[in-house]
Phi, psi and omega in degrees: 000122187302302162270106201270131180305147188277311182304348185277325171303331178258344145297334175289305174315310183289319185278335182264033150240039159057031181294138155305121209302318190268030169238356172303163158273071189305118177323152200260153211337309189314320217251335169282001156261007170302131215273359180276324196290338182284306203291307167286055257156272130007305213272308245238351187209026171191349178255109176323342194268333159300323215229080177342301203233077166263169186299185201299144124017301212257316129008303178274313175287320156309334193273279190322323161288312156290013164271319150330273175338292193283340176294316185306301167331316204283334209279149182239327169258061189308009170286306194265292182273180192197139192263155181306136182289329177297306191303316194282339194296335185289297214309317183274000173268355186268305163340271179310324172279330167068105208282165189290156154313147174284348189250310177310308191269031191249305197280006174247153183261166190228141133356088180232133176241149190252095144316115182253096179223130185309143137352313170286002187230019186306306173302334227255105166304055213201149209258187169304315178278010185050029187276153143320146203255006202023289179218139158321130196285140210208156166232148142228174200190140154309110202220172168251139170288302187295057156231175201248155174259157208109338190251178184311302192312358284220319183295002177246027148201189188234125202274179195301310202288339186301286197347288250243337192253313153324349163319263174324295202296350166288359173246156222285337149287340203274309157341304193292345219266322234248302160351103161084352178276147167252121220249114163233118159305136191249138161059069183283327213018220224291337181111354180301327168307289175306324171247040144270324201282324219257293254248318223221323176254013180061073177273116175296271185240139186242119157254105188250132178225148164234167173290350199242120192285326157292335156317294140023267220278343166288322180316287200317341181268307159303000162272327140325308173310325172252044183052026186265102193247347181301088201247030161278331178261325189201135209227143151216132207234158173251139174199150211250113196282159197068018200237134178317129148284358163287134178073024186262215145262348150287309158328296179312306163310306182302307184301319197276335162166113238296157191278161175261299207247070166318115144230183218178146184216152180041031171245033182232348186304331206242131198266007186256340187263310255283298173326337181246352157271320176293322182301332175292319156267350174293304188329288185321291150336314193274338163296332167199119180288342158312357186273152213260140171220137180207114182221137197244162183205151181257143183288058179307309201248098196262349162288309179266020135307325176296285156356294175286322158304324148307308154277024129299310168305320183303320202299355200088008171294177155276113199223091185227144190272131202243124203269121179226099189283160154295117178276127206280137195300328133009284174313304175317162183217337211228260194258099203274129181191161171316119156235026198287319194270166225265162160235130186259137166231108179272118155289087171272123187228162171282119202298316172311332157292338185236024153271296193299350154288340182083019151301000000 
């Protein structure tokens, strides 16, 4: 299709990030029983020689029968239309092949891609500059889908606040923070943050780090998935919030070259770590007291979210929320996540930085 209908586009953006099948937006009757709309449909969410990193088997067979199902539906002539030949032969060989147990594909990790486009251009095929697009800027990764947040695991897959702080940072103020910064990331999981700042906003170097060294060492392979192998642009280290930072390999970095930006996403949920995180942004302050820190958070827990904004003030911070609303998932076109529980983006500075600005 020369021109591809923006409904294929944005179903295709929700099924390779493992949108629920029965929230997806399915295109509507006309244009899926037209046979060019089956044939991308086919190139673009089911034929493996295209597509290295589709979602899990057993995914691809939830999409796939009830994509069947609406096609059969929509046809109005069996003279005329017809379902694709591609399609049904994927339904029976996923079939015939026989997709893992729902308990089976919960202990595996799977290929979840992230379209990155600012909201305002979610319909829009079209880059930052309003150039025509080819192919969409993306991220993918490896993730477990199926945890619960909250539990240990929690860095193996990428929760509502990166989402919601990629987001921002995909707008033109959000952009501005990251451009050309040398960025270190607190609590990375899966890495979605770092190589959106590194891969998609021209980030000078992103140093992404978590506490959990198997969290690490899967970061590191997603950064490899999305060709980030450079590590004058983007590194991943474990570091342990509360522990001195003197004598470290952040110190060194900070002397050789100093960080701009701290962020961080979902790293406030747990009210036993929050102390040891903040000890960790004084350590950081105290290397450079110019530094920008922006952590978004989902407001489960609104005493300990709260918790963590009083220590920053006991810390001497600055603690102010930078406003971004969340778009009710309905709405979204690019990157997608829950927003019925509130998502917060705090901007934290030093109070000593912002006597020496006349703030």
């Amino acid at each position: 299709m020369a021109d591809v209908d923006s409904q294929l586009r944005l179903f295709r953006r929700q099924y390779l990030q493992l949108f629920e099948p029965d929230f997806l937006a399915w295109p509507h009757a006309q244009l899926l029983r037209r046979s060019d709309a089956q044939a991308w449909l086919f190139k673009h969410l089911f034929d493996e020689s295209r597509n290295p990193r589709l979602p899990p088997e057993r995914y691809q067979l939830r999409v796939l029968r009830p994509l069947i199902d609406r096609i059969e539906k929509a046809i109005q002539d069996p003279d005329e239309d017809e379902i694709s030949d591609d399609l049904m032969e994927r339904a029976a060989a996923l079939m015939t092949h026989g997709v893992p147990s729902e308990f089976e594909a919960m202990k595996e990790r799977a290929y979840v891609t992230f379209t990155c486009l600012p909201a305002s251009q979610g319909n829009e095929n079209q880059d930052g500059d309003g150039n025509y697009m080819v192919e969409e800027p993306t991220i993918t990764l490896l993730e477990r889908r199926n945890l619960i947040s909250g539990s240990r695991t929690t860095g193996h897959r990428t929760w509502e606040a990166a989402l919601h702080l990629g987001s921002y940072f995909l707008t033109k103020s959000g952009r501005n923070l990251v451009k050309g910064k040398s960025v270190l990331e607190l609590g990375a999981g899966t890495g979605f943050l770092a190589i959106l700042c590194a891969k998609h906003l021209g980030a000078r170097h992103v140093a992404t780090t978590d506490g959990d060294e198997a969290v690490v060492e899967y970061l590191k392979e997603n950064l490899v998935l999305n060709d980030m192998h450079d590590e004058k642009l983007v590194t991943a280290r474990t570091l342990w919030w509360g522990e001195e930072l003197k004598d470290t390999w952040v110190e060194q970095k900070c002397t050789a070259d100093p960080f701009d930006i701290i962020i961080g996403a979902d790293i406030t949920y747990d009210k036993v770590a929050i102390a040891a995180l903040v000890q960790t942004l004084r350590y950081l302050f105290r290397m450079k007291p110019g530094l920008l820190v922006v952590i978004a958070g989902v407001v489960r827990n609104a005493e300990t979210f709260q918790a963590f904004q009083d220590e920053c003030v006991r810390s001497n911070f600055t603690v102010e929320e930078i406003t971004f609303a969340a778009r009710p998932m309905r709405e979204q076109s690019a990157l997608f996540y829950a927003a019925a529980v509130p998502i917060k983006i705090l901007s934290i500075t030093s109070q000593a930085q912002d006597r020496d600005a006349g703030i």
